[in-house]
N, C-alpha and C positions, 0 to 999 in steps of 0.2 A: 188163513189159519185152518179153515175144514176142511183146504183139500189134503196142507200137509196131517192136520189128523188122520183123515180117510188112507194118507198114504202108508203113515206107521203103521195104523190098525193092518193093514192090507199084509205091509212086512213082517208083523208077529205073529198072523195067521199062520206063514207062510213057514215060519220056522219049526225048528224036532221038538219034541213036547219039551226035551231035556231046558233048551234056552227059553222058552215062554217059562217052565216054573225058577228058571234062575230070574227072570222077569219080573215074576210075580214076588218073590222074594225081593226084591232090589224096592220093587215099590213100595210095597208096604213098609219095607226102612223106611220109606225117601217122607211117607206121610206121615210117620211117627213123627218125623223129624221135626218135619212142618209142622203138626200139630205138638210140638213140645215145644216150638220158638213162638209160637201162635199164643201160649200158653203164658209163656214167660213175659211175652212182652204186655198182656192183659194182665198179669202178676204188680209188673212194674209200673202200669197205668195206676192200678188199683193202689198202689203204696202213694203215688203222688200224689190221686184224689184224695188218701187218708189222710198223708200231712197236712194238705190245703183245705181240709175240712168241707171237701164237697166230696166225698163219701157218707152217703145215710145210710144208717142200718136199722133195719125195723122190724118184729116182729108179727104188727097189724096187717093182715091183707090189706086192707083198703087203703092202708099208706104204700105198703107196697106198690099196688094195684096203678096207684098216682103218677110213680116213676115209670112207667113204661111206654 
């Protein structure tokens, strides 16, 4: 896998400034995305642990502090 990295990295160097910022553009979609499915799916964890009542919620540091 690092060489195929090393080989992309190597190809978008190589490109007109025009296609690295459509790049650059493209990826930060691509993360949002990821981090909004990332997001949801921690969403839906967090609803399952609330109905199965292994969701706690605390205000205490020190109970907090417990859980991690």
């Amino acid at each position: 896998m690092h060489l195929e990295y090393n080989k992309i990295i190597n190809e978008i160097r190589n490109l007109p400034l025009e296609d690295k910022e459509e790049i650059k553009v493209l990826l930060e979609k691509y993360i949002i995305e990821e981090r909004r499915a990332e997001m949801f799916e921690n969403y839906k964890k967090s609803r399952k642990e609330s109905r199965s009542r292994k969701l706690m919620f605390s205000s205490k540091v020190a109970e907090l502090k417990k859980t991690i």
